[in-house]
VOBA-1610 file (N, C-alpha, C; in pm, whole numbers, padded with zeros to 5 digits, always signed):
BEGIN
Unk-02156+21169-07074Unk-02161+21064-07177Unk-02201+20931-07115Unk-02274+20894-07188Unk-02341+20726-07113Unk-02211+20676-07156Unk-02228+20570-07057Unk-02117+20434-07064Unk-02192+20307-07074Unk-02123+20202-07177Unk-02232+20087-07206Unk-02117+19987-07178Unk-02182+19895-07157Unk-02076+19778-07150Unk-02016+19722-07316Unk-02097+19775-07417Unk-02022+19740-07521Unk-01867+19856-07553Unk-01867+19989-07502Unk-01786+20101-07494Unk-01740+20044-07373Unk-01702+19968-07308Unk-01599+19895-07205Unk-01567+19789-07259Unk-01568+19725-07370Unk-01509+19674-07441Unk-01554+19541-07398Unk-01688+19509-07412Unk-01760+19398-07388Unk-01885+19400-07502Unk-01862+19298-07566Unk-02001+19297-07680Unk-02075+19145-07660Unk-02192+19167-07573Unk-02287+19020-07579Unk-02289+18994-07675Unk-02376+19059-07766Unk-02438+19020-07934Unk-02359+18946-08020Unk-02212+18999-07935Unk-02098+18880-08046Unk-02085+18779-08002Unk-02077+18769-07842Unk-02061+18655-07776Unk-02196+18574-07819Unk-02299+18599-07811Unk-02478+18505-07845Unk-02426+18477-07998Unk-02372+18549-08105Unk-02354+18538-08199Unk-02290+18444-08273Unk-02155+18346-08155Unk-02097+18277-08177Unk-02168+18170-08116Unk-02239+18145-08013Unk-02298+18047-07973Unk-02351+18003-08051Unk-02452+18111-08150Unk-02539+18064-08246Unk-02478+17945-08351Unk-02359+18036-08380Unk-02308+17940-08485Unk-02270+17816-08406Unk-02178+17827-08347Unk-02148+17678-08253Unk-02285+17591-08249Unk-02390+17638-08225Unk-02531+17581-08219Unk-02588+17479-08358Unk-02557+17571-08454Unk-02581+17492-08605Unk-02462+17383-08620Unk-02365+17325-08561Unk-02323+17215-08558Unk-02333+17130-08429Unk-02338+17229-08331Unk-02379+17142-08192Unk-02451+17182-08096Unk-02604+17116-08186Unk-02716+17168-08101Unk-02762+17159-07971Unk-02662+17097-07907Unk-02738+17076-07801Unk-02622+17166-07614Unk-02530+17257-07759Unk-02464+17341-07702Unk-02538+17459-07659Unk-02571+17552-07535Unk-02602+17663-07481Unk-02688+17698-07402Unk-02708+17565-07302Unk-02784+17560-07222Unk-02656+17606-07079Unk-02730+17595-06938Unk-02652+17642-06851Unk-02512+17573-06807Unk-02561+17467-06831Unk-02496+17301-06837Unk-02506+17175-06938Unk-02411+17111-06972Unk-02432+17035-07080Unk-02462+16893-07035Unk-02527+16841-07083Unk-02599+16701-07051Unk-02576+16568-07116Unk-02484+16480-07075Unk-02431+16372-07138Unk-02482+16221-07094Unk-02603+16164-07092Unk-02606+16033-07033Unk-02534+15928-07019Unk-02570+15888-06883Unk-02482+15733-06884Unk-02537+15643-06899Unk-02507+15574-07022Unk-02545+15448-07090Unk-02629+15362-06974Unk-02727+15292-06962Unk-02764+15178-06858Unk-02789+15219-06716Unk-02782+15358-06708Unk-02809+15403-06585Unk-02952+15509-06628Unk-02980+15550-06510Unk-03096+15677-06497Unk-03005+15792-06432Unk-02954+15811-06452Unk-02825+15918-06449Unk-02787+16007-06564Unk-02772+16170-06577Unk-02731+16233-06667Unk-02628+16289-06609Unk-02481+16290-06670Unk-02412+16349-06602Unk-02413+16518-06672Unk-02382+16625-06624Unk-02391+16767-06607Unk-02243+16800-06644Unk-02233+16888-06681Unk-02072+16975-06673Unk-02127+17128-06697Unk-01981+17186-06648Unk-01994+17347-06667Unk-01872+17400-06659Unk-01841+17499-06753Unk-01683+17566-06726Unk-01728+17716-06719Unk-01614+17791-06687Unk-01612+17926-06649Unk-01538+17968-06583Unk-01492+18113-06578Unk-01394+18150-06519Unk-01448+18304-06395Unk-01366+18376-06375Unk-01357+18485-06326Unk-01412+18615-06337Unk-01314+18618-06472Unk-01310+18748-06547Unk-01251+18865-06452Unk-01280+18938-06501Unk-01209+19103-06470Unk-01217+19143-06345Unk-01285+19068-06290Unk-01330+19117-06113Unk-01153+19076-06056Unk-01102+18969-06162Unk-00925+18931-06123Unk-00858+19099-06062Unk-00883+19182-06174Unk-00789+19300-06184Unk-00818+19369-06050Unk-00959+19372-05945Unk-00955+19436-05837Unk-00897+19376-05707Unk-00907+19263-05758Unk-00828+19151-05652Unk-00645+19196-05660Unk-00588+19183-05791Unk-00432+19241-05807Unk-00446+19339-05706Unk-00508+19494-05752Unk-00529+19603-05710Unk-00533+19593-05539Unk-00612+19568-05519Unk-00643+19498-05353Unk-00489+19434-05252Unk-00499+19347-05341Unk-00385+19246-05352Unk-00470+19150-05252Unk-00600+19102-05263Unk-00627+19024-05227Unk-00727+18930-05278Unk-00679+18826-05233Unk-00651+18658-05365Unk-00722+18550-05250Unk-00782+18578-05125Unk-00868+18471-05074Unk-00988+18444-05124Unk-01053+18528-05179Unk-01207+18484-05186Unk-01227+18475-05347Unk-01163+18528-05475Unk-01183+18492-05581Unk-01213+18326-05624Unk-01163+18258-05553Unk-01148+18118-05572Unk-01303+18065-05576Unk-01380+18134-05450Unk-01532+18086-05403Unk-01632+18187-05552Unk-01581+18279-05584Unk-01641+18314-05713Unk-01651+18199-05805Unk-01515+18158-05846Unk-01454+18054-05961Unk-01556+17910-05932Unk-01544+17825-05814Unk-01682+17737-05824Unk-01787+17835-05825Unk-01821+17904-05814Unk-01967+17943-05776Unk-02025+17992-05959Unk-01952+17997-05967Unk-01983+18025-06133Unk-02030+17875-06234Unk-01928+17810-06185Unk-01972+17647-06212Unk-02088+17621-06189Unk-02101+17588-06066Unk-02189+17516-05992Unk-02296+17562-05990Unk-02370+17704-05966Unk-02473+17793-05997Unk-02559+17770-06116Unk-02406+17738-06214Unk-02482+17723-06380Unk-02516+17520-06344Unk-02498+17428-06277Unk-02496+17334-06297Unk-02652+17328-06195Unk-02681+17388-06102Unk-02814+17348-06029Unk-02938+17405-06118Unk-02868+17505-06247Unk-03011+17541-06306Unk-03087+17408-06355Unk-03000+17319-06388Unk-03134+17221-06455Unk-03146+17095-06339Unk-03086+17149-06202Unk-03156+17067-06105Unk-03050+16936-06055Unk-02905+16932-06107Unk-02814+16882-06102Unk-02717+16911-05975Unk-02673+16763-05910Unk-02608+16798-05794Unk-02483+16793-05808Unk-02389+16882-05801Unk-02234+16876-05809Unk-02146+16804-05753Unk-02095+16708-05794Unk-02006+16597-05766Unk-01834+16668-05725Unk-01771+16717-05847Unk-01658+16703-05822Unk-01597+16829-05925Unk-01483+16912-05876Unk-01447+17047-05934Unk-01319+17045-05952Unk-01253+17106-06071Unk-01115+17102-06082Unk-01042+17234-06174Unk-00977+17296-06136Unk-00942+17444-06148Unk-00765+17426-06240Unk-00784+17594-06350Unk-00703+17599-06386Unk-00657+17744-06340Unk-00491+17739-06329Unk-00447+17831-06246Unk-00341+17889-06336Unk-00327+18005-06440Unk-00243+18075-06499Unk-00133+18181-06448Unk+00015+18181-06506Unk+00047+18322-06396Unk+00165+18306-06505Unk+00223+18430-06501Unk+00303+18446-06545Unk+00488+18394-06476Unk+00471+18421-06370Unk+00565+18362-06257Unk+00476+18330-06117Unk+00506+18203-06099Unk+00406+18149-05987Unk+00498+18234-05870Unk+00371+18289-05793Unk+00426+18333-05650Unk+00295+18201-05556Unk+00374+18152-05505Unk+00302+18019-05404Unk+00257+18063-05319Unk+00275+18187-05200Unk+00170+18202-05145Unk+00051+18248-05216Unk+00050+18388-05266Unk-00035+18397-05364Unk-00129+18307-05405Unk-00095+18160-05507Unk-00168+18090-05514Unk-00252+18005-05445Unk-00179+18005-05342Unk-00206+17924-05192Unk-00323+17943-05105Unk-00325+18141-05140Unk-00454+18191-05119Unk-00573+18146-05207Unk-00530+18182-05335Unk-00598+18159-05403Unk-00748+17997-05432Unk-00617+17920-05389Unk-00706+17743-05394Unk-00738+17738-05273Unk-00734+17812-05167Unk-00805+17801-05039Unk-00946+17832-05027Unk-00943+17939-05144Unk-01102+17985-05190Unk-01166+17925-05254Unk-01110+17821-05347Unk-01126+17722-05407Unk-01196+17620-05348Unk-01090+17577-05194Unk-01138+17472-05144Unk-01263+17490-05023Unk-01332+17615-05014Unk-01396+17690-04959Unk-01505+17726-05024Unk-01494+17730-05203Unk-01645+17696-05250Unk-01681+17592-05273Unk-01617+17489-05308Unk-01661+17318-05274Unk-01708+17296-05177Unk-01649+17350-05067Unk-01731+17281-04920Unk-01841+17337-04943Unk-01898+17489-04965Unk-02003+17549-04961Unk-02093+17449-05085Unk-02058+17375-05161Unk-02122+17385-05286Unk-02145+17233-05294Unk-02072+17164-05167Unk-02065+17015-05135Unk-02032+16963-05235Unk-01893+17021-05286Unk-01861+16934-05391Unk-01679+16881-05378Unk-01648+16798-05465Unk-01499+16822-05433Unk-01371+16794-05508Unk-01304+16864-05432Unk-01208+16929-05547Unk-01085+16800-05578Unk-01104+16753-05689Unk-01025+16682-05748Unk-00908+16674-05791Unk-00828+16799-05840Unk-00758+16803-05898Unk-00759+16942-05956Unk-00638+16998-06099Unk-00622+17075-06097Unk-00508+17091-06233Unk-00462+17206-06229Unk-00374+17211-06338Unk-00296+17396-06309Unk-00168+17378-06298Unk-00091+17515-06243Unk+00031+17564-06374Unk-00029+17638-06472Unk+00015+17698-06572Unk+00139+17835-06544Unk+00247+17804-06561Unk+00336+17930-06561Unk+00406+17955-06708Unk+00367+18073-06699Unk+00382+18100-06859Unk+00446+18256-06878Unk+00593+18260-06864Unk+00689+18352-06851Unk+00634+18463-07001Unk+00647+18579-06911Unk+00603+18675-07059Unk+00443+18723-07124Unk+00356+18629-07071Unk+00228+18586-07096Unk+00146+18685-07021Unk+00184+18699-06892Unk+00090+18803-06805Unk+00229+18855-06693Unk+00112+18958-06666Unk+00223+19058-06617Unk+00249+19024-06432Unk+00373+19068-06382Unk+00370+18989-06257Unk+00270+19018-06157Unk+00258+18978-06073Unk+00151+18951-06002Unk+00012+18913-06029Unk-00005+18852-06155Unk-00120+18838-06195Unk-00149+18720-06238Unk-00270+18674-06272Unk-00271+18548-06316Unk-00434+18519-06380Unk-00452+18441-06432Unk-00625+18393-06453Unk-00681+18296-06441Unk-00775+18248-06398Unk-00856+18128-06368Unk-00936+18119-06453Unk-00955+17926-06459Unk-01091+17851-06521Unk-01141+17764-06437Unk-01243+17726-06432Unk-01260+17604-06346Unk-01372+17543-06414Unk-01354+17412-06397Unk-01444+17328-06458Unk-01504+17232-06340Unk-01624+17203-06374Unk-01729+17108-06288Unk-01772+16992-06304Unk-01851+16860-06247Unk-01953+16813-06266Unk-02070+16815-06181Unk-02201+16751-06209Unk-02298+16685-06175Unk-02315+16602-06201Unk-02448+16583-06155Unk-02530+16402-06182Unk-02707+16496-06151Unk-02782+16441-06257Unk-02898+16480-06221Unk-02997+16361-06280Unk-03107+16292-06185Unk-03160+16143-06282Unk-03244+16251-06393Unk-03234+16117-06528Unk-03308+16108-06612Unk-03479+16135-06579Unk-03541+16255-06668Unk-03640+16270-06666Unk-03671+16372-06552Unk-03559+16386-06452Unk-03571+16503-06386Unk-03537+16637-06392Unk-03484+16647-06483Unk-03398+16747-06507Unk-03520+16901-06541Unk-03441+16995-06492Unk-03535+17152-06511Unk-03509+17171-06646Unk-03567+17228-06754Unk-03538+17241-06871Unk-03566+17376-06888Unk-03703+17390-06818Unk-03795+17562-06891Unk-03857+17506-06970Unk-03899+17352-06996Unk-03975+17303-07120Unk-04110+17295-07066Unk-04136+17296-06968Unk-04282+17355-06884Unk-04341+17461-06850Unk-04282+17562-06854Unk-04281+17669-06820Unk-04422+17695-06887Unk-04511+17795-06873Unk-04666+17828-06878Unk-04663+18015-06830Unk-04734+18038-06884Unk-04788+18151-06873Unk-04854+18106-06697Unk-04828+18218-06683Unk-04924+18203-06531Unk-04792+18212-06453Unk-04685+18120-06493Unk-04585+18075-06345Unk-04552+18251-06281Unk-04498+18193-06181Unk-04396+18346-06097Unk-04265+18353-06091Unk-04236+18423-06088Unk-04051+18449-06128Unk-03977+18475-05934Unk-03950+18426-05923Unk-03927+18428-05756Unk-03750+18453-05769Unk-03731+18580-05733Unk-03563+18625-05742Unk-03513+18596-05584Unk-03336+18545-05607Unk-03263+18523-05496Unk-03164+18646-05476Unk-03151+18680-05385Unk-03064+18801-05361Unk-02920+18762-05418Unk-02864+18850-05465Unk-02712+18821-05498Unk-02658+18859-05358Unk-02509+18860-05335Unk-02393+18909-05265Unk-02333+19050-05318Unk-02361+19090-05395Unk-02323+19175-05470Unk-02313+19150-05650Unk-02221+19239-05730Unk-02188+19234-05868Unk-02190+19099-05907Unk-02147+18960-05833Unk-02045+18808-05836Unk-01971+18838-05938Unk-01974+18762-06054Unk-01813+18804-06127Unk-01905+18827-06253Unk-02007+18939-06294Unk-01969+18948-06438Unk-02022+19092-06424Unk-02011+19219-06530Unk-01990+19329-06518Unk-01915+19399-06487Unk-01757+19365-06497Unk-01645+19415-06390Unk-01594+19534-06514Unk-01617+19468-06623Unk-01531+19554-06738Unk-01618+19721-06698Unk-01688+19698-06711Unk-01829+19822-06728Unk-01778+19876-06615Unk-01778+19797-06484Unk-01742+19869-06323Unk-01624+19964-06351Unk-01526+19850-06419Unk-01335+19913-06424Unk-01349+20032-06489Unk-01462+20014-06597Unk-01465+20189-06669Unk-01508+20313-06628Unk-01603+20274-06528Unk-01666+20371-06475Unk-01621+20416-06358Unk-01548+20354-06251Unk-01456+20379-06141Unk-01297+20364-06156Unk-01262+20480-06072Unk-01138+20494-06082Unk-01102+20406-05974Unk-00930+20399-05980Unk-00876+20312-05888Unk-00915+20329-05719Unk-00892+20487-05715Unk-01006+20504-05534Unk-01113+20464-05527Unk-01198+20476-05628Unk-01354+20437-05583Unk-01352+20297-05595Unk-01302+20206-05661Unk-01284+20087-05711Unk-01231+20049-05526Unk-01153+20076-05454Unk-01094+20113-05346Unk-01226+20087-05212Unk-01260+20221-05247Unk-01354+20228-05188Unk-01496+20178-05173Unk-01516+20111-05282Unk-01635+20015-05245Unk-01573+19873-05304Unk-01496+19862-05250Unk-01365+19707-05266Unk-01487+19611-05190Unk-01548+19630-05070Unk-01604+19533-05001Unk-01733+19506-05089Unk-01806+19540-05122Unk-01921+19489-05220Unk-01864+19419-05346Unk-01730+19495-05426Unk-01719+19463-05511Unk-01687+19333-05564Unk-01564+19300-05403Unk-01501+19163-05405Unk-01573+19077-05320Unk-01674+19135-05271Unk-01751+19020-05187Unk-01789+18851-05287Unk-01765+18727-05255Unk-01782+18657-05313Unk-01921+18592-05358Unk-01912+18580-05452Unk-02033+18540-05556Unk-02084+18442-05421Unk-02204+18424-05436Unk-02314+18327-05362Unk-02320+18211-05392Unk-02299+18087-05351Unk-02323+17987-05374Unk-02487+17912-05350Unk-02581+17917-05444Unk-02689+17892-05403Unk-02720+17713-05412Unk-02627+17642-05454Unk-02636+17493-05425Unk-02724+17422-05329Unk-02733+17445-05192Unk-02776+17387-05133Unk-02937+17420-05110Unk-02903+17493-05111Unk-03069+17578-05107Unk-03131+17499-05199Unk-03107+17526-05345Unk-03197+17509-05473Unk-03182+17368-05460Unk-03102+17296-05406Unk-03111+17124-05427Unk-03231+17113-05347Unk-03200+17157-05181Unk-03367+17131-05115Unk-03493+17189-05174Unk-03485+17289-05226Unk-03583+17329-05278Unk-03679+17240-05428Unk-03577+17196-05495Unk-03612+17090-05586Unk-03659+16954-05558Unk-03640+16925-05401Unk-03650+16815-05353Unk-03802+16808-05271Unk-03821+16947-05221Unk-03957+16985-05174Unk-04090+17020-05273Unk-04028+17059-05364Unk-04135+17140-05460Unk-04176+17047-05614Unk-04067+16963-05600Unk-04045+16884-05748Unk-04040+16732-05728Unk-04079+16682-05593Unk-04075+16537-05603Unk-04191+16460-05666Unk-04307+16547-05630Unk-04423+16454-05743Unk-04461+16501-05827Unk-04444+16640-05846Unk-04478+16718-06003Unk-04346+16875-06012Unk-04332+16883-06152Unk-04223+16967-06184Unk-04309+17148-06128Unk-04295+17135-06002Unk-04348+17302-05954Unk-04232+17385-06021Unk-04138+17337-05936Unk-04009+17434-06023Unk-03973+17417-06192Unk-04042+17513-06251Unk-04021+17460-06392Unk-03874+17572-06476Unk-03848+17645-06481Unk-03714+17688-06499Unk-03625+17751-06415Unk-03476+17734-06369Unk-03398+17803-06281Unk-03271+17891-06416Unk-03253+18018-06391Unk-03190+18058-06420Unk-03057+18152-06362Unk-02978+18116-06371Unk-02843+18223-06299Unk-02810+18300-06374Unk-02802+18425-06317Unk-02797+18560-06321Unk-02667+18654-06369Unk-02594+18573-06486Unk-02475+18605-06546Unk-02504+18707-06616Unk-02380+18677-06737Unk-02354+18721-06851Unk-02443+18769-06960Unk-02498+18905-06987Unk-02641+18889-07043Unk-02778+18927-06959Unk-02731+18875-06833Unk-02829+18933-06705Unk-02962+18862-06734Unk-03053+18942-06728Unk-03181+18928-06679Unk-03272+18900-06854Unk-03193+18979-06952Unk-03215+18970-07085Unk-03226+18820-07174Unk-03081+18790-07121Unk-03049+18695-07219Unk-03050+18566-07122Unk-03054+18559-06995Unk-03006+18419-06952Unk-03202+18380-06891Unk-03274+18468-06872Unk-03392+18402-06865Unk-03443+18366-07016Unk-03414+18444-07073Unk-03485+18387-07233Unk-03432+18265-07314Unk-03310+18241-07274Unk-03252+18100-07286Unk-03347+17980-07252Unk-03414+17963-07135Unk-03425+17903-07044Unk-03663+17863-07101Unk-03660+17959-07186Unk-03825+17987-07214Unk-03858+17909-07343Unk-03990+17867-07335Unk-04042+17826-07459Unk-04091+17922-07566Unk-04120+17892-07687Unk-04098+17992-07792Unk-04240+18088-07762Unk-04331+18026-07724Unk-04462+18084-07698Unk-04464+18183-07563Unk-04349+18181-07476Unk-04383+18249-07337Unk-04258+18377-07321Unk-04360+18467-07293Unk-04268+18603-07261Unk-04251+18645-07101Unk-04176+18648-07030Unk-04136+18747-06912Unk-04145+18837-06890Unk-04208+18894-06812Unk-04262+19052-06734Unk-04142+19034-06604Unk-04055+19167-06591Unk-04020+19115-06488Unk-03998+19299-06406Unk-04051+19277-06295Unk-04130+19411-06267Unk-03979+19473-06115Unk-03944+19588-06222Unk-03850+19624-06104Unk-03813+19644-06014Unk-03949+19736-05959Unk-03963+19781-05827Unk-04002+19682-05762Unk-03998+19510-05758Unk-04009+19467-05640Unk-03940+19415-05566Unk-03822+19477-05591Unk-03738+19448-05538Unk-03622+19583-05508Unk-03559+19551-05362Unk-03434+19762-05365Unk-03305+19679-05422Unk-03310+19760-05502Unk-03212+19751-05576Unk-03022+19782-05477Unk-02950+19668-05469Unk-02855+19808-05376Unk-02767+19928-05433Unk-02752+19968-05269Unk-02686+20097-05343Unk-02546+20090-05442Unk-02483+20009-05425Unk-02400+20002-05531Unk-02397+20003-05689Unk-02494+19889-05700Unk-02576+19901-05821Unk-02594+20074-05885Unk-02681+20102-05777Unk-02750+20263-05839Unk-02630+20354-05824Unk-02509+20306-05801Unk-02391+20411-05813Unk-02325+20386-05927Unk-02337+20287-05960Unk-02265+20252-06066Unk-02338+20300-06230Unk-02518+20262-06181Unk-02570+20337-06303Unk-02521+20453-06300Unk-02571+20562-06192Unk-02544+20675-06179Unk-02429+20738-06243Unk-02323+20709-06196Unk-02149+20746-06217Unk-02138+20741-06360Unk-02167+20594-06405Unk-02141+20587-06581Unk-02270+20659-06723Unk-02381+20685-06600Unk-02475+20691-06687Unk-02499+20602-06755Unk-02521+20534-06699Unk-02604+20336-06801Unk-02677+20382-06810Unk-02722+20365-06950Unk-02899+20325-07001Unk-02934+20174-06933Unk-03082+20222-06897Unk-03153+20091-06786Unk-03152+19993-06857Unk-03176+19948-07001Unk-03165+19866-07034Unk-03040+19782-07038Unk-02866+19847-07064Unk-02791+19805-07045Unk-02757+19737-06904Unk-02751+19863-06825Unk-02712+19790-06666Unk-02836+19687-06647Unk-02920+19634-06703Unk-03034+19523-06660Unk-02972+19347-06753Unk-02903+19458-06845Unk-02800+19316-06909Unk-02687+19271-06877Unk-02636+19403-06823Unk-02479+19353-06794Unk-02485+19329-06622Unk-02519+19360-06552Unk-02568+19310-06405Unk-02685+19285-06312Unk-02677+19212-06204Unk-02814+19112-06145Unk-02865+19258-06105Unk-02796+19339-06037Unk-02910+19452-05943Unk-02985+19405-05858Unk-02882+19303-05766Unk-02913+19217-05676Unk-03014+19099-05657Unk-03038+19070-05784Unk-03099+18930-05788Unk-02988+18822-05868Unk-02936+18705-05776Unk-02873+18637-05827Unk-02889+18508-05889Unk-02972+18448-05891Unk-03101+18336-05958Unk-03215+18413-05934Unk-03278+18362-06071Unk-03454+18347-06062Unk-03533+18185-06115Unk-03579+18160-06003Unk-03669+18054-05996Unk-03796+18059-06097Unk-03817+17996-06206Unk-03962+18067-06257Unk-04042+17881-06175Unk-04162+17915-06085Unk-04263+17837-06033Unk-04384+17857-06067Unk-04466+17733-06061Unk-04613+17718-06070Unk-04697+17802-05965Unk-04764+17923-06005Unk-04837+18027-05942Unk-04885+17917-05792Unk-04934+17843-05756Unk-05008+17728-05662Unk-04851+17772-05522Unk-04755+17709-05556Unk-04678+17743-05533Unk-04576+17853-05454Unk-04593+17972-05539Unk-04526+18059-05553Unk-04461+18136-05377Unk-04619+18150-05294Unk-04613+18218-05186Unk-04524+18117-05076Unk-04544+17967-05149Unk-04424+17899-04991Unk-04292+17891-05091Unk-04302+17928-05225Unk-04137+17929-05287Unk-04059+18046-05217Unk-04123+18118-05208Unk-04098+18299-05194Unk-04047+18285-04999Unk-04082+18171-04962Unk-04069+18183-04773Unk-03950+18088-04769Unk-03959+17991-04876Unk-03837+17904-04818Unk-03684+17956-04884Unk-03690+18033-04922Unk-03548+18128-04966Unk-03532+18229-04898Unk-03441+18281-04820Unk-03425+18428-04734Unk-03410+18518-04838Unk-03479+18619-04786Unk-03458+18705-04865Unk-03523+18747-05037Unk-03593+18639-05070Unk-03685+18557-05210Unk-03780+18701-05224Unk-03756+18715-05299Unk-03884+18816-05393Unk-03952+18807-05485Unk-04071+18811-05512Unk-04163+18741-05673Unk-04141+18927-05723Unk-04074+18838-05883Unk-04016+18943-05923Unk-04060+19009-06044Unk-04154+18873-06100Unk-04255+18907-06207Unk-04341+18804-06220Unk-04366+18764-06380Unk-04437+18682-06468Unk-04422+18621-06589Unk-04492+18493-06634Unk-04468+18490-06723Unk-04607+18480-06819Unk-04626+18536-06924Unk-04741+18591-07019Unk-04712+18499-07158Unk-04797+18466-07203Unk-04809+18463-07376Unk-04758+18547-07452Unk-04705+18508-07526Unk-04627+18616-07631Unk-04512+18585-07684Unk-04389+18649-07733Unk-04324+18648-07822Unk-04181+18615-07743Unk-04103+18501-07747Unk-04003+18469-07668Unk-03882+18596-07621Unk-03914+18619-07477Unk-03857+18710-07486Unk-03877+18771-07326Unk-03786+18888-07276Unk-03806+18948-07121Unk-03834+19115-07177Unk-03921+19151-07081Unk-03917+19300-07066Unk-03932+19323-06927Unk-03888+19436-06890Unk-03843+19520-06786Unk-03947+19608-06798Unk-04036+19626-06714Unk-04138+19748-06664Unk-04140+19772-06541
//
């Protein structure tokens, strides 16, 4: 029997569904990051929230609580460099049913370990105990962000052209979204047993994509959309990011997929189209750049693969 991430008890279409509506009163809600100017300055300030998710439950399982924290910014901050924004300052919410302090202790160490990576810093915070609420040893995270990105610089995808190249960044593994789909399809040993890919921590690509915006985008917008490689995957978070006239080719084989990935299709029997929505398959941003471009975008990222195109046509990604 195939396994889908909506039969793991995950439905995008509802989640896009509510955005939508949220959208017809606040349009300028559902981009990667939200964009608020400061009055009298050339300054936009950035924000981003997000959490974990389910990747929590292999960490319990594990019982290990150091590196979730560097997921929790990296989820922020990832979504805050798509439109070219540098991260200022991060501040985390920490749920539990009965606080155990080392535990948590681990926990904000990872915390204070994706800020450094992400050069940002951690401000503050908020430590929720909520008797009855969750079960012991457990707990859940949010974390919230800023930036600063000047006026008129900002990446939108409002340039974007037929012609550009889609230049993919390697993930670290799963980072934190697809876990529900994982939890269904692996049992607690295998979950076990490929613990090190699974919990490996999300990538912080901050520094990179700031130089890279700084090389490629100081006298003309080369880099014209950045997208991170969440919720929705490759489907929904590049088509966000596109003008109504431009479609995405984004060509599989150019890139190996890892083996985890192809165990996980395998095991659950994903249809390709699902596992291409619900996880990166080791691309964790895609850069879309001006073809001129493309071959020194593709050298100054380790590991960088041109991963497709973008064509005329009907707003939208396909997978060939």
């Amino acid at each position: 029997m195939a396994i889908t991430y909506k039969k793991a008890g995950v439905d995008i279409d509802a989640g896009n569904e509510l955005v939508k509506r949220i959208r017809k009163k606040f349009p300028k809600i559902g981009g990667f990051g939200g964009l608020f100017p400061i009055a009298g300055t050339k300054y936009n300030i950035v924000s981003s929230t997000d959490g974990v998710g389910t990747k929590l439950k292999i960490a319990f399982l594990l019982n290990k609580h150091d590196t979730v924290g560097i997921d929790l910014v990296a989820m922020n901050v990832n979504d805050l460099i798509c439109c070219g924004a540098k991260p200022l300052f991060f501040l985390d919410y920490f749920a539990c049913g009965k606080l155990n302090v080392d535990q948590a202790e681990n926990v904000i160490k990872g915390i204070a370990e994706g800020c450094k990576q992400a050069g940002a810093q951690l401000i503050g915070g908020e430590t929720a105990e909520m008797p009855g609420f969750y079960k012991d040893g457990e707990y859940d995270l949010a974390g919230f962000s800023v930036g600063i990105v000047e006026k008129g610089k900002e990446i939108s995808g409002k340039k974007i052209k037929a012609g550009d190249v889609l230049i993919g960044l390697p993930s670290s593994g799963p980072h934190s979204n697809g876990y529900s789909l994982i939890r269904k399809i692996f049992s607690d040993a295998e979950l076990k047993k490929y613990s090190k890919q699974l919990l490996a921590p999300t990538k912080i690509y901050v520094k990179e994509i700031l130089a890279a915006v700084k090389k490629f985008n100081s006298k003309k917008e080369n880099i014209t959309g950045i997208a991170h490689i969440t919720g929705g995957s490759f489907y929904d978070k590049i088509k966000r990011i596109l003008p109504d006239n431009c479609r995405i080719v984004i060509e599989k084989n150019s890139w190996k997929v890892p083996e985890v990935f192809q165990i996980i299709q395998r095991n659950g029997n994903v249809p390709e189209d699902d596992i291409y929505r619900t996880l990166n398959m080791g691309i964790g941003m895609v850069l879309i750049v001006k073809p001129e471009i493309a071959v020194k975008a593709k050298k100054f990222f380790k590991g960088a693969k041109a991963i497709g195109y973008v064509k005329k046509g009907i707003k939208g990604v396909e997978i060939i």
